[in-house]
N, C-alpha and C positions, 0 to 999 in steps of 0.2 A: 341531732341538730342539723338541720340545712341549712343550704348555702348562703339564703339570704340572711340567717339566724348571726351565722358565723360574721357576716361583713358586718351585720348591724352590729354584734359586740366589739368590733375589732374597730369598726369606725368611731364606736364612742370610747373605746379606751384614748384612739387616737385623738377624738376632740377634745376631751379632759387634759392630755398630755400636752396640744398645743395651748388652751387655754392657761395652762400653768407657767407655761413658761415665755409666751408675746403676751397674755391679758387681750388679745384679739386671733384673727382668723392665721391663716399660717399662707403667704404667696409665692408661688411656683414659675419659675421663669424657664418651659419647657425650650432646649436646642437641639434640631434636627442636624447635627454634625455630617449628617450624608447616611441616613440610613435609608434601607430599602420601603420605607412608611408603616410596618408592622409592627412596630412600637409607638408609632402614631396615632391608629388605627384604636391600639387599648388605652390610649392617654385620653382619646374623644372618648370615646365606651365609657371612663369614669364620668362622665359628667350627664351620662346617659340615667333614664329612670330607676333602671335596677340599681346601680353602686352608687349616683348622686352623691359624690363626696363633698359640695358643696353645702351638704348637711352637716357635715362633721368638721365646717371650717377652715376648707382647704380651697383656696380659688387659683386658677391659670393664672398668671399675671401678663399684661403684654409689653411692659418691659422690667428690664434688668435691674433701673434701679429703685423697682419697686418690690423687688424680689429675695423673699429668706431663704429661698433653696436652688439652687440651676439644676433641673430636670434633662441628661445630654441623652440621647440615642442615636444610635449607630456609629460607626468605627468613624475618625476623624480625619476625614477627606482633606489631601493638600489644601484643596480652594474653602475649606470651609476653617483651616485653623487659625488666620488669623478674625474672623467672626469672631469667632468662639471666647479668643481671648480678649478682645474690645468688651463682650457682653460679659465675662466674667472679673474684667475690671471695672465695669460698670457698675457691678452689685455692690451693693454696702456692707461693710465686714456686719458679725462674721462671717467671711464668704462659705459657703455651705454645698458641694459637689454630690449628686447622685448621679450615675451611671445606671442605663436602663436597659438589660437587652446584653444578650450577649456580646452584641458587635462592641457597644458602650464596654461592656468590661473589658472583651480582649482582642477585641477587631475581628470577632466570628468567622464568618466563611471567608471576609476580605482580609482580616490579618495585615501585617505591612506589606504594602506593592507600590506602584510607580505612582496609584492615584490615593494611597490611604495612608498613615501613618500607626493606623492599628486604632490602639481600644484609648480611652478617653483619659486613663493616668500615664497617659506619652505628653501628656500637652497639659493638665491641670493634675493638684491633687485632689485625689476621690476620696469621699467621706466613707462612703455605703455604694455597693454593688448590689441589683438589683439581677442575679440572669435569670436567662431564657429565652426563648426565640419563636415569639414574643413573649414575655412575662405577663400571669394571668394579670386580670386587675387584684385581685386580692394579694398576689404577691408584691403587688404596687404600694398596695395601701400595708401589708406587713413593710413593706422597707422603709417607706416612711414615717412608722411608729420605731423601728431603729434608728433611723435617722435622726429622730426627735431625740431618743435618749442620747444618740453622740452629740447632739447640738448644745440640749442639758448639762452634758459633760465640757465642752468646749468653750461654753457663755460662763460657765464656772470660774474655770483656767484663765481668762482674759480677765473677771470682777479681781483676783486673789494676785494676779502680775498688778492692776490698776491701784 
């Protein structure tokens, strides 16, 4: 199987998966927390010809409260944590956290210092960690077919408390 084989299977599991559970496309409200742009870098790449995840019902969103998931990368810069938490109380429950990127998970090479706070469950809670440095796309699009089953799980938990 190659590579292209594998994302096409892997992107329609993933569109079937979000289609089950919005009945529409699924929106991403990516936050650059202070990374060095190399999780940026593969966040454009998805939307490029090869991986076009826009196929499989996944759009960028350009804001917050239009957004099912907050996509953060890189370690969480003093000047960037109050952003961060404005746009994560901007999203509409369920609020839904992915970390992207090493730095996202644990503050990478920057770690806690005078200008970072570290990795991104210093400041919100994280749903799904995504590492790498930079995480391919394909690892992208696996973490957000995990993601989808924790969300599954979570929009569950909120119908059964209601």
């Amino acid at each position: 199987m190659t590579i292209e084989d594998e994302i096409e299977v892997m992107g329609q599991r993933l569109h079937s998966r979000i289609r089950n559970i919005f009945g529409r496309s699924l929106n991403i409200r990516e936050v650059d927390a202070g990374s060095c742009n190399g999780c940026e870098v593969e966040v454009v790449s998805l939307s490029n010809p090869i991986y076009d995840i826009e196929r499989f019902g996944i759009h960028i969103s350009a804001s917050p409260r239009h957004a099912d998931v907050l996509l953060v990368t890189g370690p969480v810069t003093w000047n960037m944590e109050l952003a961060l938490l404005k746009t994560y109380n901007a999203t509409p429950s369920p609020k839904f956290v992915v970390a992207m990127g090493s730095c996202a998970c644990n503050g990478g090479i920057f770690g806690s210092t005078y200008a970072s706070c570290g990795g991104v469950d210093k400041i919100l809670p994280v749903d799904v960690y995504i590492p790498g440095c930079p995480p391919r796309p394909q690892a992208v699009i696996f973490g957000l077919m995990v993601a989808m089953g924790k969300l599954e799980q979570k929009m569950l938990r909120t119908e059964v408390i209601e």
